[in-house]
C-alpha positions as CSV (number, residue, x, y, z in Angstrom):
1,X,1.4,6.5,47.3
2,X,3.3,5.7,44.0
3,X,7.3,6.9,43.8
4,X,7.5,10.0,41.4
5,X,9.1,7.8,39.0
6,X,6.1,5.4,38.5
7,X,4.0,8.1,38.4
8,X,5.8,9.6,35.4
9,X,6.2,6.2,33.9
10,X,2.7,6.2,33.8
11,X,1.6,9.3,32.8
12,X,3.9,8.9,29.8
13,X,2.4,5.4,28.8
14,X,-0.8,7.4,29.2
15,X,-0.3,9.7,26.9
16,X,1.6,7.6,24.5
17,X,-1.6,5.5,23.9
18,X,-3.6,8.1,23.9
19,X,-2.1,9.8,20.5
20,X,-2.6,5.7,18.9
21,X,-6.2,6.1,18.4
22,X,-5.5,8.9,15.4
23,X,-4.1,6.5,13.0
24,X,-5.8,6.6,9.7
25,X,-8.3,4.6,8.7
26,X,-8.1,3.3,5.0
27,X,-11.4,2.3,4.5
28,X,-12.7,5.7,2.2
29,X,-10.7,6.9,-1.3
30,X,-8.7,10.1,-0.9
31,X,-9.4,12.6,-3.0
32,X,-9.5,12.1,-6.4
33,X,-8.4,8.7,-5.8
34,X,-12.0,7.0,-6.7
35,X,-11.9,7.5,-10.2
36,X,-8.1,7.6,-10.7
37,X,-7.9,6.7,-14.3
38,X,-9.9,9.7,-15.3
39,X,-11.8,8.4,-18.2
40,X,-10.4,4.9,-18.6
41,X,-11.8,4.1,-15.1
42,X,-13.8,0.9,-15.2
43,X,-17.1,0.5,-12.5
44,X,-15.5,-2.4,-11.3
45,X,-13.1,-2.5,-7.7
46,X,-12.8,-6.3,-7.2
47,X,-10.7,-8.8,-8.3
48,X,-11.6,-9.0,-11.9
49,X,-11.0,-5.2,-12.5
50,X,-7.7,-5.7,-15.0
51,X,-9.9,-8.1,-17.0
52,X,-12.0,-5.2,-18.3
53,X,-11.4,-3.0,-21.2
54,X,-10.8,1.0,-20.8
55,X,-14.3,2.3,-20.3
56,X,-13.5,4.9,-22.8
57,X,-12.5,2.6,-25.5
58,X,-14.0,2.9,-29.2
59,X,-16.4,0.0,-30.6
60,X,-13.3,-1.1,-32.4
61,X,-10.6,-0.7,-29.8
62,X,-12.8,-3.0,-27.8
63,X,-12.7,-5.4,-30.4
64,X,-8.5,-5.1,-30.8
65,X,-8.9,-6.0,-26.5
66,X,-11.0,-8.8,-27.0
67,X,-8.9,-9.7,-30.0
68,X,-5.3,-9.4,-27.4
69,X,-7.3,-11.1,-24.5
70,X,-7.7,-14.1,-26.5
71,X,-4.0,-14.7,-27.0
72,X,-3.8,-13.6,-23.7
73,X,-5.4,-16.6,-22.2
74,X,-4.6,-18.6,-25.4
75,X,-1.9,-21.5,-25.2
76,X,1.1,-21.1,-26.3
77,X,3.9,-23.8,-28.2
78,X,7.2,-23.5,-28.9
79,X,8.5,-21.8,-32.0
80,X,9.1,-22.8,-34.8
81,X,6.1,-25.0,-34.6
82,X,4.3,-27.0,-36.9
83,X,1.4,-24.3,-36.5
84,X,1.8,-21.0,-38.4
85,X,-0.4,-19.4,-35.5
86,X,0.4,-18.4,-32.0
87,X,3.8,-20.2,-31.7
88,X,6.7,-18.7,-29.0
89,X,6.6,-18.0,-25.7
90,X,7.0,-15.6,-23.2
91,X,10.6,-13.8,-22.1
92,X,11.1,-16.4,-19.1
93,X,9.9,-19.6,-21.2
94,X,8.1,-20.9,-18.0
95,X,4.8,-21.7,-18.7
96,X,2.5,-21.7,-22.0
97,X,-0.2,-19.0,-21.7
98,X,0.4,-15.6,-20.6
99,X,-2.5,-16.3,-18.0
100,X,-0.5,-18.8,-16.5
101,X,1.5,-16.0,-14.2
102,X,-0.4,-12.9,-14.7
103,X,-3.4,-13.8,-13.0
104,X,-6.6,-12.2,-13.4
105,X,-4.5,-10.3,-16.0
106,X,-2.5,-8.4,-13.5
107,X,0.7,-9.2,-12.3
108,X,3.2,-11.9,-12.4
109,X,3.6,-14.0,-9.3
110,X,6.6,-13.0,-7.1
111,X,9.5,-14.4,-7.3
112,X,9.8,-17.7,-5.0
């Protein structure tokens, strides 16, 4: 027969592993969480959601996105430039199109 000790020991681990198995699950949105942008929510939940324009937006809102997306993605040179179009940078200087480290127009990459 098992010391008391052990026997405690294990009754302990048993119950200790027992309360693991009520972690939450992440898998469903919380409450109110599914449409979390009220009105401005867009139907779209993968990878190209930030590309889309506010569902809400006006006929010509949409076109002042489409309008911003295109410098958005749009190379970029250095000003003052021979072009009177689209010249400067970003704040960091690092790259030539704001696409370039906002990818899938969210975020910039981390710092390395």
């Amino acid at each position: 027969m098992p010391s008391l000790p052990l026997r405690l020991s294990l009754l302990l681990l048993a119950l200790g592993l027992g309360g693991c198995d009520d972690a939450p699950r992440f898998t469903q949105p919380e409450p109110g969480e599914a449409r979390s942008g009220g009105d401005t929510t867009v139907g779209k939940a993968d990878r190209n959601a930030f590309s889309m324009p506010s569902a809400n937006l006006s006929p010509s809102r949409r076109l002042d996105f489409s309008v911003g997306n295109s410098f958005f993605r749009s190379p970029w040179v250095i000003a003052p430039s021979t072009t009177t179009a689209r010249d400067g940078l970003g704040p960091l200087f690092n790259t030539n199109a704001c696409q370039n480290c906002h990818i899938k127009d969210g975020r910039g990459h981390p710092p390395a």
